[in-house]
Every structure is written in structure tokens, then in C-alpha cells.
BADREN-997952 format. One line per 10 residues: number of its first residue (from 0); for each residue x, y, z of N, C-alpha, C. Coordinates in steps of 0.02 Angstrom, whole numbers. Layout:
<nodes>
NUM> X:Y:Z:X:Y:Z:X:Y:Z ~ ...
</nodes>
This chain:
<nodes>
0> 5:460:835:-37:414:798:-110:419:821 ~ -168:390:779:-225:431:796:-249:366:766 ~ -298:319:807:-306:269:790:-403:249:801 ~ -422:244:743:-497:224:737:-503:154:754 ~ -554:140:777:-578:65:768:-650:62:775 ~ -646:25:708:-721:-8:672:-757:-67:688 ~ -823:-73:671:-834:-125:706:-840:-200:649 ~ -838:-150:602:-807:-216:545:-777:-203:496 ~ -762:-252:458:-719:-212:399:-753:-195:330 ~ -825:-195:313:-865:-122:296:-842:-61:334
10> -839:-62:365:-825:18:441:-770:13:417 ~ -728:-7:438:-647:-7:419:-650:30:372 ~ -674:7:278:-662:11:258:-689:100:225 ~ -757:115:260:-787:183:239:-752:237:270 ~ -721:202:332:-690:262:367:-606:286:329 ~ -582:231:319:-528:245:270:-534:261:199 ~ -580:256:174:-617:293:122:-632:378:144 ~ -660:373:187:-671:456:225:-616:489:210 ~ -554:476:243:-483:512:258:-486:535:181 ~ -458:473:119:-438:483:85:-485:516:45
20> -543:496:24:-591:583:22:-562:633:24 ~ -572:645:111:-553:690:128:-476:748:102 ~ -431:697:91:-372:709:60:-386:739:-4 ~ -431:719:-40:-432:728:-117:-479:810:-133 ~ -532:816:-89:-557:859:-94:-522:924:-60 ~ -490:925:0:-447:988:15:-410:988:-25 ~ -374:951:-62:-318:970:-117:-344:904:-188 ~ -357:936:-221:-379:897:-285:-320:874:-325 ~ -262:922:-323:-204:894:-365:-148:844:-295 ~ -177:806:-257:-165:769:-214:-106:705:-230
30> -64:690:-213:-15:643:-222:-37:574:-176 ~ -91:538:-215:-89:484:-177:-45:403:-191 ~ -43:398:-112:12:339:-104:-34:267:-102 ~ -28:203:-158:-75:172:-156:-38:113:-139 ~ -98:71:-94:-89:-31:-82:-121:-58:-114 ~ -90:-130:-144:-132:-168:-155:-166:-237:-91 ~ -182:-285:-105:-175:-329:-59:-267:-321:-61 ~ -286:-380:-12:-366:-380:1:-391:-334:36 ~ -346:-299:100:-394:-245:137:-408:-175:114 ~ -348:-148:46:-424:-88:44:-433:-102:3
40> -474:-168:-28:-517:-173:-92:-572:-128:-67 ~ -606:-139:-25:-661:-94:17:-663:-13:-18 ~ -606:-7:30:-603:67:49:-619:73:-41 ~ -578:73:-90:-577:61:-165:-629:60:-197 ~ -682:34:-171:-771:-1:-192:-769:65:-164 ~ -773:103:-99:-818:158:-76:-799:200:-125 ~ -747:224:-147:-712:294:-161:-758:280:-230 ~ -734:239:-284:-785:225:-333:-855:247:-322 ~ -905:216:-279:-953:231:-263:-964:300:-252 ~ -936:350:-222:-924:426:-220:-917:465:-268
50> -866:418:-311:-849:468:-369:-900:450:-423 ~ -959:385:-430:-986:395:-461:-1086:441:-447 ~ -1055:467:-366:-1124:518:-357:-1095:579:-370 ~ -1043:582:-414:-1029:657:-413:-982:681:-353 ~ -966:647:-279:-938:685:-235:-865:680:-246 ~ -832:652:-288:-766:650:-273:-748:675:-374 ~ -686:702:-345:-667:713:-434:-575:713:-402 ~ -554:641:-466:-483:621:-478:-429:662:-533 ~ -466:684:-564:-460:730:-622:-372:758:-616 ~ -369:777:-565:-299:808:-574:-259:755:-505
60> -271:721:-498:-249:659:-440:-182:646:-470 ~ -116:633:-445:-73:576:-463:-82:533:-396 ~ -48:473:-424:-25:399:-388:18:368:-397 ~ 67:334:-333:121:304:-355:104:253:-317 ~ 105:191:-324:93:125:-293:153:105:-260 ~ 143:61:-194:205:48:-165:252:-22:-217 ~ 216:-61:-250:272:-125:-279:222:-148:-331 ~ 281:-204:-346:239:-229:-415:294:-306:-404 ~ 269:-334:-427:307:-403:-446:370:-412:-520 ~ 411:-432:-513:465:-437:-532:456:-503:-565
70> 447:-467:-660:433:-531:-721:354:-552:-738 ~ 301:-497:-702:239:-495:-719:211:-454:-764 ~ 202:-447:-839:186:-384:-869:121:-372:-834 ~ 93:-308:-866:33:-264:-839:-37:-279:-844 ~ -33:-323:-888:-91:-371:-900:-99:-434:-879 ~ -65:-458:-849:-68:-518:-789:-108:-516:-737 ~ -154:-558:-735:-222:-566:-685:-179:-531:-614 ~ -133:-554:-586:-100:-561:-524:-51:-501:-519 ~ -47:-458:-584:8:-412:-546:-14:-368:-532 ~ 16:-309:-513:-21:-251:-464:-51:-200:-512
80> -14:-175:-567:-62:-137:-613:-125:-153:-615 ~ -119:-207:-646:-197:-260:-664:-246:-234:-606 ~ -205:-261:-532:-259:-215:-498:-287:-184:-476 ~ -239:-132:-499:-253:-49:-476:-287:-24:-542 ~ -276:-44:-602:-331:-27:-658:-420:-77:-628 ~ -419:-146:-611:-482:-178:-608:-530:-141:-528 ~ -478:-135:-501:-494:-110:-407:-497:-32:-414 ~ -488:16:-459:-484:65:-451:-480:119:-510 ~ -436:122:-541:-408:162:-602:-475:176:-662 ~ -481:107:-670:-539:97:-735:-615:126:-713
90> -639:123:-669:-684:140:-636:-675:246:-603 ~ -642:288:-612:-637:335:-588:-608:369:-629 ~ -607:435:-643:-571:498:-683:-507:506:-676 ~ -452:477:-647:-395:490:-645:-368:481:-710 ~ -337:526:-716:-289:529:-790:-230:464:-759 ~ -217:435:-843:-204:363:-830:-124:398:-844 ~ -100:434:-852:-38:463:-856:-1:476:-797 ~ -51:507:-746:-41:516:-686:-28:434:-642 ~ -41:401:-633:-70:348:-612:34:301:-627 ~ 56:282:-570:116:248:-571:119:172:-525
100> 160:138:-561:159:81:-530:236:66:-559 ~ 286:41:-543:352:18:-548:328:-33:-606 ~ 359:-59:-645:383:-97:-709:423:-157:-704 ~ 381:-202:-686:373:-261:-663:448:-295:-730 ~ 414:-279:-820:451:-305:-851:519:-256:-875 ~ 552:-211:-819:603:-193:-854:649:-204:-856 ~ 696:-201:-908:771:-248:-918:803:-237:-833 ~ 823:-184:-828:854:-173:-779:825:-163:-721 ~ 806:-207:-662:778:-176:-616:787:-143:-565 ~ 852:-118:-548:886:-85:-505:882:-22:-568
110> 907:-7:-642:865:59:-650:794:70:-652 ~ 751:41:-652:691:68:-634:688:88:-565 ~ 698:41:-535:704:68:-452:722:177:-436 ~ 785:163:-495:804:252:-487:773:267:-500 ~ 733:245:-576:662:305:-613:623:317:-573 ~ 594:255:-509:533:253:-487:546:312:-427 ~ 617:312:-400:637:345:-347:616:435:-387 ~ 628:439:-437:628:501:-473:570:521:-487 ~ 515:479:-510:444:488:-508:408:515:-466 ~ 430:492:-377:399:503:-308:423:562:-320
120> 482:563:-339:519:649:-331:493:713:-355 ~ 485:694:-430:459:728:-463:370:751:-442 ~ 332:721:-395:275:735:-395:277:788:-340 ~ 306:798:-300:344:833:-248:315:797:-195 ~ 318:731:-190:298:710:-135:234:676:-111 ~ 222:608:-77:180:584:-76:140:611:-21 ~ 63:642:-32:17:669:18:-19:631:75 ~ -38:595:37:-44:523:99:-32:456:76 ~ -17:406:115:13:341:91:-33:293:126 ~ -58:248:71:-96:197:114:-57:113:102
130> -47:93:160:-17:37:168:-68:-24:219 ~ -67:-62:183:-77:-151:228:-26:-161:281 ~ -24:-217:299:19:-249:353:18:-325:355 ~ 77:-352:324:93:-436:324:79:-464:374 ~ 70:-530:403:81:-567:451:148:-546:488 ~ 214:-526:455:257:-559:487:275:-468:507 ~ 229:-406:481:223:-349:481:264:-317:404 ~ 283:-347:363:298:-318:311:241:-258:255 ~ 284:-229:259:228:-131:232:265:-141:135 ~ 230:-131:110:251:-150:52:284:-233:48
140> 329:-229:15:361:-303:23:457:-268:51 ~ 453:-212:93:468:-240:126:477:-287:183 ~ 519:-343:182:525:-395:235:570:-371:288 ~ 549:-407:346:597:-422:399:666:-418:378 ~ 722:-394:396:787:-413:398:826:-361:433 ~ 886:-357:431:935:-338:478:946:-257:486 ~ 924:-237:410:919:-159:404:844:-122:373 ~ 841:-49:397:776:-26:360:817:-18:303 ~ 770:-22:239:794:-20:158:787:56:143 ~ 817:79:118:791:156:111:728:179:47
150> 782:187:2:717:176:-67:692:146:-93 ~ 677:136:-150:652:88:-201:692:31:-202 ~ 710:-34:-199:743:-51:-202:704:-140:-223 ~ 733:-177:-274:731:-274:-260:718:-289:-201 ~ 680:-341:-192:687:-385:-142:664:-456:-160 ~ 739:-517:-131:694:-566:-128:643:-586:-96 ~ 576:-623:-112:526:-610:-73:536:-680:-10 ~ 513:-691:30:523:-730:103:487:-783:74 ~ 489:-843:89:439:-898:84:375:-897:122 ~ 369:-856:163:330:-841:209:263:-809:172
160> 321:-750:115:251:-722:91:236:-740:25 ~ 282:-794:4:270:-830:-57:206:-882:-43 ~ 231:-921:13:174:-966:17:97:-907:27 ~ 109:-851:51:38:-808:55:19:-803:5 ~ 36:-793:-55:24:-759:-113:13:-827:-159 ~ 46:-881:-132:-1:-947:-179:-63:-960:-211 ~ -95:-915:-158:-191:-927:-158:-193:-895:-221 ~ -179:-853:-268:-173:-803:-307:-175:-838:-372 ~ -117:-874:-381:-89:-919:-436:-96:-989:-439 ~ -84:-1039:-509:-101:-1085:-508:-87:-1131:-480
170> -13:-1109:-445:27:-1174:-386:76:-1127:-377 ~ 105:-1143:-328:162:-1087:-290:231:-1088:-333 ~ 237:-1132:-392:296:-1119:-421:288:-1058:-472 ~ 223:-1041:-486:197:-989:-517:231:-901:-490 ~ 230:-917:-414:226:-840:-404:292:-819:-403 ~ 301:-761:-420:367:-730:-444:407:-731:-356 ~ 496:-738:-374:529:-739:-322:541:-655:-302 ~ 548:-608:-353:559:-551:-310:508:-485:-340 ~ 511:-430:-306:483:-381:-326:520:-330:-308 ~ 488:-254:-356:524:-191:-347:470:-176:-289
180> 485:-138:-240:467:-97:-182:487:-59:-154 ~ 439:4:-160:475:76:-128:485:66:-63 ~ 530:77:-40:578:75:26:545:106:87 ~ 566:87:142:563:136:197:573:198:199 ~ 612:236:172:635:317:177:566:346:124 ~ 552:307:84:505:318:19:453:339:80 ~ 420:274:80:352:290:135:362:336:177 ~ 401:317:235:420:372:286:424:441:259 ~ 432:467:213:424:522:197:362:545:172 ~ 298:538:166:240:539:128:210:578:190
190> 188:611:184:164:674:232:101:648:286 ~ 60:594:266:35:576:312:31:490:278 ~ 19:449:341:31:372:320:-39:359:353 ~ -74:309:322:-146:261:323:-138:182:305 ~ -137:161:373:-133:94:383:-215:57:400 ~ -238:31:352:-276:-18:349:-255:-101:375 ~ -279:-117:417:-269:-177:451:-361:-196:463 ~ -374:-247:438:-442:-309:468:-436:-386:461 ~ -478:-396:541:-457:-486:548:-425:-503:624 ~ -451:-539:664:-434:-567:704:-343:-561:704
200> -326:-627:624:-264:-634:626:-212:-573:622 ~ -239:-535:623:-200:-469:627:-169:-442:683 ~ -211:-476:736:-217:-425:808:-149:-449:842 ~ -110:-508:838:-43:-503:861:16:-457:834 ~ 19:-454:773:81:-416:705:47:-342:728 ~ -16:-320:745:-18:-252:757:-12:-220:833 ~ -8:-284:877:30:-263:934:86:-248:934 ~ 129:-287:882:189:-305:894:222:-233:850 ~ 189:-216:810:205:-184:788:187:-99:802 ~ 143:-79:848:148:-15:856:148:-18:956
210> 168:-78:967:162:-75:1053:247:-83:1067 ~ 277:-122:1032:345:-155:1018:403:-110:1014 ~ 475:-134:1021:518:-113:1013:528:-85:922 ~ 552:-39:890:568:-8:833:611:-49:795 ~ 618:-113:765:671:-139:765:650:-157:669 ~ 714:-172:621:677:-216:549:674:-259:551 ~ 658:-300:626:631:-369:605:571:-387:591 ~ 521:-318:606:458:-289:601:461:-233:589 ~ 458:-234:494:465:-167:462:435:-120:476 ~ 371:-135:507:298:-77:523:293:-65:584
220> 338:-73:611:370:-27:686:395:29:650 ~ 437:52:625:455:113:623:395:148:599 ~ 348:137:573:285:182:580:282:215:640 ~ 296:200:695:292:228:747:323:310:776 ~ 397:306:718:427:390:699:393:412:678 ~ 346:400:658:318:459:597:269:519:633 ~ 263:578:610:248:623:636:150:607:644 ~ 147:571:590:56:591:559:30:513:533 ~ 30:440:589:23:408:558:-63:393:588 ~ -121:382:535:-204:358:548:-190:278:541
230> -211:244:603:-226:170:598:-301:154:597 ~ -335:126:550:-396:106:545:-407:46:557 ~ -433:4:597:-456:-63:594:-518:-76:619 ~ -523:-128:612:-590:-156:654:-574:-193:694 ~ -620:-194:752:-609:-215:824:-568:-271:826 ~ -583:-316:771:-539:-401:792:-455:-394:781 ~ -452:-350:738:-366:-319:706:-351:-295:763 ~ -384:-229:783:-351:-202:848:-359:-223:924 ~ -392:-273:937:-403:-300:996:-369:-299:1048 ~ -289:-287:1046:-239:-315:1063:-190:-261:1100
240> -216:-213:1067:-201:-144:1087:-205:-119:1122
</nodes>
């Protein structure tokens, strides 16, 4: 693991902008792995900013996003399309064909889960993966529990991160109980992983999680197998370290 620290989360956010640059320009037909959540809105603003001086071209880019909410269509202020088209998509050359996010409204959501598993497949693989980190260390929505999840798979979401996601919606009976989320084996396989973490409140869940025992009660410990994982933060996230 190869771990930067910024001195804020502007820095945070240019330097994780850098990598993924960087990613796009050695290989232009690049498989990127995308988060939503507040910390790389940043990084998201830079890459925009790049691609509109001319230095970056999406043109032949795919993307597969880690989750989506379960009973949100794609035009919902709050679901994840929405903001990977408002945070990113709409603003840059990526062919919107290329561009994946799981299907929040499909009948079946354990078969989408397979399609979505087939999608990652089909691209031959995610080139780099950028992931957040919950309070409680959940990487996508996977949560805490007894086993790592492998693929794509449902999850009910924790109250933990329901009450997080309140701020979002008009009152907490609003926010959806579960979502589709690509799994542990999903991520873990993505050739290199980019963890964005900023914030004071961070700096315990990222001890715990790359100083700590490997366990799923803290999904973002097993980041710690991985051959090629970049941690970016700023000083108050990583303090702790």
C-alpha cells in the first residue's frame, strides 16, 4: 500500500485526480471503477477541469459504479446515476453507453446483480477502482457482517447508514432500505484500488481499518490483501496512522 497525505481535502482531492489522470492517459480505453458519496466530488470537479483544458480525453473510457439504491429511478435527485451524470458524466466526453451503474428500478434484483456481475466481466476488468470509506468502514454498501460478500449482490442497508444518508432526503422514512452493490471479490479484483478518505472523523475507521485485524466486521480491512492499493487523505483522515 502506498499512502499520500494531503494537507487538505483540495490536496486530497488533486492528488487523486492525478492517479486517475494518470490512469486514463497511459491507457485511454481504461476501465474505470467509480464512488459516489461527498469525498471525490473534488477529485470529479478536477478531472472536469482537465478535460475541459484539453488535457484529458474520456472518449473511449468505460465505467462501472460500485451501487445504486434499490427503488430509485435514474432521475431521482438522490440516486447514484443522477450523480454520476450531475458530478461527472454530463460535463466530460465519455460515451454515455460506456458509462454503468446497476438498475436501481429492476424487476428482479438479484438478476441484475448477474447482468451487473457480467458487465464488470465483459469489460475485461476493472483498471482502477475508486472507493470512500463509511464510518463503520463500509466500501460500497458493503456493511459489516459475518462474511466477505463476493459479488454483486442486495443488501439490507444498517440503520447506521440509513440515518447517514437522511441528510440527503426529506426525512429518513424517505431513504430506500436496500441497495444493489458490487461485492468484495468485484472490487478486490480491479487491478489497482484508490481510496479517498477526508476529515478528522475519519481518522479512527482508517486506523482500524488498514492498522487492524482483516476481519468483515470492517469490510475495508481486506483492502489490506490487495496487491496495489493508493490511500489518499488529508492529514486529519490519516492522523492516526
Amino acid at each position: 500500500m502506498k499512502i499520500y497525505v494531503t494537507e487538505d481535502y483540495q490536496g486530497m482531492s488533486r492528488k487523486a485526480a492525478n492517479i486517475v489522470s494518470a490512469q486514463v492517459i497511459l491507457n485511454p480505453s481504461s476501465v474505470l471503477g467509480l464512488a459516489t458519496g461527498s469525498t471525490p466530488i473534488g477529485m470529479y470537479k478536477q478531472l472536469i477541469a482537465w478535460y475541459k483544458k484539453n488535457d484529458l480525453d474520456f472518449a473511449q473510457v468505460k465505467s462501472v459504479n460500485l451501487d445504486e439504491y434499490v427503488g430509485l429511478p435514474p432521475t431521482h435527485d438522490q440516486s447514484y446515476r443522477y450523480f454520476m451524470q450531475t458530478n461527472l458524466f454530463d460535463h466530460i466526453n465519455i460515451d454515455p453507453a460506456s458509462t454503468n451503474v446497476p438498475n436501481g428500478l429492476a424487476e428482479d434484483p438479484e438478476a441484475e446483480c448477474e447482468r451487473y456481475n457480467q458487465i464488470i466481466r465483459s469489460t475485461g476488468g476493472i483498471d482502477i477502482q475508486v472507493l470512500g470509506m463509511g464510518h463503520n468502514g463500509h466500501i460500497g454498501f458493503n456493511e459489516p457482517g459475518d462474511a466477505f460478500e463476493l459479488e454483486t449482490h442486495v443488501v439490507d442497508l444498517t440503520d447506521r447508514t440509513i440515518d447517514a444518508n437522511a441528510r440527503f432526503f426529506a426525512s429518513r422514512d424517505e431513504v430506500p432500505r436496500k441497495a444493489i452493490t458490487m461485492g468484495i471479490k468485484s472490487i478486490m479484483q480491479a487491478r489497482r484500488i484508490l481510496v479517498v478518505v477526508s476529515g478528522e472523523d475519519k481518522a479512527d475507521i482508517v486506523k482500524t481499518a488498514f492498522t487492524g485485524p482483516v476481519t468483515p466486521k470492517v469490510p475495508a480491512s481486506i483492502l489490506q490483501m490487495h496487491p496495489d492499493v493508493l490511500l489518499v487523505g488529508d492529514k486529519a483522515a490519516l492522523s492516526k496512522l
